[in-house]
Rosetta silent file (secondary structure, phi, psi, omega in degrees, C-alpha in Angstrom):
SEQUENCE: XXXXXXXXXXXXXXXXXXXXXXXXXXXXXXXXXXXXXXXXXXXXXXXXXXXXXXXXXXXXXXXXXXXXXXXXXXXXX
SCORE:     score description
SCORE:     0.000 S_00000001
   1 L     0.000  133.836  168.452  -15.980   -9.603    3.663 S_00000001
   2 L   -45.186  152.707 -162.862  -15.196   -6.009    2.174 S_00000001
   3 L   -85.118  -46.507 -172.116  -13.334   -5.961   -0.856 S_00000001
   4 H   -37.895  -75.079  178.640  -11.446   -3.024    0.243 S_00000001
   5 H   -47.377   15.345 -173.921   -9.582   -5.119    3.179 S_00000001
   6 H  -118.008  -13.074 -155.373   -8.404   -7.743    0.603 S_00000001
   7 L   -50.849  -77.156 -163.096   -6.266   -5.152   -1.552 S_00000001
   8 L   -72.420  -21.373 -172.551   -3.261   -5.830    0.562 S_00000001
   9 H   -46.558  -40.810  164.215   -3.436   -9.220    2.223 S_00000001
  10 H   -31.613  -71.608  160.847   -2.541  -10.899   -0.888 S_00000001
  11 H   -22.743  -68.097 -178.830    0.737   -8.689   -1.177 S_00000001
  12 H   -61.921  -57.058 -115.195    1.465  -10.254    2.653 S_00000001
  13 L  -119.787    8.031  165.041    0.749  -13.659    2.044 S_00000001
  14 L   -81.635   28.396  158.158    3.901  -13.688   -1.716 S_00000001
  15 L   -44.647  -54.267 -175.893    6.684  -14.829    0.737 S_00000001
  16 L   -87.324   19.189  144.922    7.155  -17.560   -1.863 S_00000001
  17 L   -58.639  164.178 -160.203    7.341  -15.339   -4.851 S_00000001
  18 L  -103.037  142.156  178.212    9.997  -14.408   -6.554 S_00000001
  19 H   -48.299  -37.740 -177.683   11.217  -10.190   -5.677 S_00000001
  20 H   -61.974  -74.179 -172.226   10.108   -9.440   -9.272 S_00000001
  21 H   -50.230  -38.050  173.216    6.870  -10.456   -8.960 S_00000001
  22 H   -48.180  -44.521 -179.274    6.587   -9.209   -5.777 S_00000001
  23 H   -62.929  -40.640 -169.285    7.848   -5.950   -6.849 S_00000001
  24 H   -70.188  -29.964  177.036    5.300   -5.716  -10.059 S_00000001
  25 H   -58.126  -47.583 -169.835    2.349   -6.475   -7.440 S_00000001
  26 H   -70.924  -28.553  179.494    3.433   -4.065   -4.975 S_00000001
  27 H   -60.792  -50.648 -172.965    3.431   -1.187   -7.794 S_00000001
  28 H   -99.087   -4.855  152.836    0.404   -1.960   -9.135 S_00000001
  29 H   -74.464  -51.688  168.586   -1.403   -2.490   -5.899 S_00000001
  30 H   -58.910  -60.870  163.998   -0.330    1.132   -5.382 S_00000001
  31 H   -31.065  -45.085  176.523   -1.220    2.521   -8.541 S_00000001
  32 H   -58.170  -64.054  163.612   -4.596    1.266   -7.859 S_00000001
  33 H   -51.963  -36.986  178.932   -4.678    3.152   -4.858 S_00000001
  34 L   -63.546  104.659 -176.547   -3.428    6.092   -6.263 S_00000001
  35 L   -90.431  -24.263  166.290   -6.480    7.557   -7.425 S_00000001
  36 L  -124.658   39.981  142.858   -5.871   10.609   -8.971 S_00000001
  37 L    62.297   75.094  178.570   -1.871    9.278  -10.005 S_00000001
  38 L  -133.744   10.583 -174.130    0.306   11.964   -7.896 S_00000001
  39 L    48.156   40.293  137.788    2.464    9.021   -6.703 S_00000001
  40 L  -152.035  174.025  177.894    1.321    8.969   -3.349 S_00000001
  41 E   -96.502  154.671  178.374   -1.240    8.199   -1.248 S_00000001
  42 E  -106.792  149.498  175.504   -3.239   10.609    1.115 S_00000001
  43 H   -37.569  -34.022 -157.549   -5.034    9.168    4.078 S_00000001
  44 H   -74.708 -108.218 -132.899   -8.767    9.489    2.259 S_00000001
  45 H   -50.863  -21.566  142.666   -6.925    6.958   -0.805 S_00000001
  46 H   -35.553  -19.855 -165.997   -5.157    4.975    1.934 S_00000001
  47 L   -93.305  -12.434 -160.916   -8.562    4.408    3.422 S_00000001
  48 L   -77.268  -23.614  177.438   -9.712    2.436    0.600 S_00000001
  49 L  -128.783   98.380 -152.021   -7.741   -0.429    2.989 S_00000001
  50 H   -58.101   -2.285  172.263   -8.352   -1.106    6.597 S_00000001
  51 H   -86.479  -13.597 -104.960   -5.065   -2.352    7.047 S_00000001
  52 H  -168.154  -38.408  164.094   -3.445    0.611    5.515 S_00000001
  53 H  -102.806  -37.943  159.603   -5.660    3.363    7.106 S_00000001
  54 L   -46.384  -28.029  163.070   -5.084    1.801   10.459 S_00000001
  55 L   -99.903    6.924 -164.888   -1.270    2.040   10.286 S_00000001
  56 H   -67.113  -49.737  145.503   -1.230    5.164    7.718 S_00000001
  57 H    -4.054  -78.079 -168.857    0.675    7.026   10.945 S_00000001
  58 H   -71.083  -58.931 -155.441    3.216    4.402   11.544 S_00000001
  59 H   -85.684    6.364  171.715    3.692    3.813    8.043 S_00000001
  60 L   -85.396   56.498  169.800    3.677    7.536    7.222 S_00000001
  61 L   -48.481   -3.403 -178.027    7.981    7.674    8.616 S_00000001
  62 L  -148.539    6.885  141.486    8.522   11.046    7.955 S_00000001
  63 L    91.121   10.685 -166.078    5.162   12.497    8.954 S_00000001
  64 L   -95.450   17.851 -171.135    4.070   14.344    5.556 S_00000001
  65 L    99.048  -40.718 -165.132    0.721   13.333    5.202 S_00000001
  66 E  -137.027  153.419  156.259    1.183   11.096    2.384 S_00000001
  67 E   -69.962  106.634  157.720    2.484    7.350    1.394 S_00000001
  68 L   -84.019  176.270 -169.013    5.151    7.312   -0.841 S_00000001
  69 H   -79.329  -19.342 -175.026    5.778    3.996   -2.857 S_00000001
  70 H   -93.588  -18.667 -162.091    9.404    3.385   -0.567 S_00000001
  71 H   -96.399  -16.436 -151.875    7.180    4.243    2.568 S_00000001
  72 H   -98.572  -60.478 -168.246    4.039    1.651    1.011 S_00000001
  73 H   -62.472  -46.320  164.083    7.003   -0.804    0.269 S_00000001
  74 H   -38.939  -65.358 -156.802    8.702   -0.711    3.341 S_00000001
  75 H   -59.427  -30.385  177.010    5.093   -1.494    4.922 S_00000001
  76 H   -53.191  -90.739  174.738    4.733   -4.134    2.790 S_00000001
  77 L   -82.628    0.000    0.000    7.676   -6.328    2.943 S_00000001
C-alpha cells in the first residue's frame, strides 16, 4: 500500500484519544504536509494524500485554493 494514503487514516481511527493528543497529531500531520511551511496546504501538497486530494474541494469551505489548519481540522474530526 502507498505510504502517502496512510498519512491521515491514523488521525481517523484516535476516537479514543484524548483532544490533546489528538490535537498535537493533527498539527503535526499538517506540518508535514506543509512543505514549504506557509501554513497551508495547496492542492499539489494536499496530493501527497489520496484521501485529502480527493476531497481537497469539499474540504476547501471557502473556495481559496488552499487548506488552512481550521479547514484540515474540521476535515479531520
Amino acid at each position: 500500500m502507498n505510504n502517502r494514503f496512510l498519512v491521515i487514516l491514523p488521525l481517523l481511527a484516535f476516537g479514543f484519544m484524548g483532544t490533546d493528543a489528538i490535537a498535537m497529531d493533527v498539527q503535526a500531520t499538517f506540518n508535514e504536509l506543509d512543505k514549504d511551511s506557509n501554513g497551508t496546504l495547496s492542492e499539489s501538497e494536499a496530493g501527497e494524500d489520496a484521501v485529502l486530494h480527493e476531497n481537497f474541494s469539499q474540504i476547501d469551505t471557502n473556495q481559496d485554493g488552499q487548506l488552512s489548519l481550521s479547514e484540515f481540522k474540521k476535515f479531520i474530526q
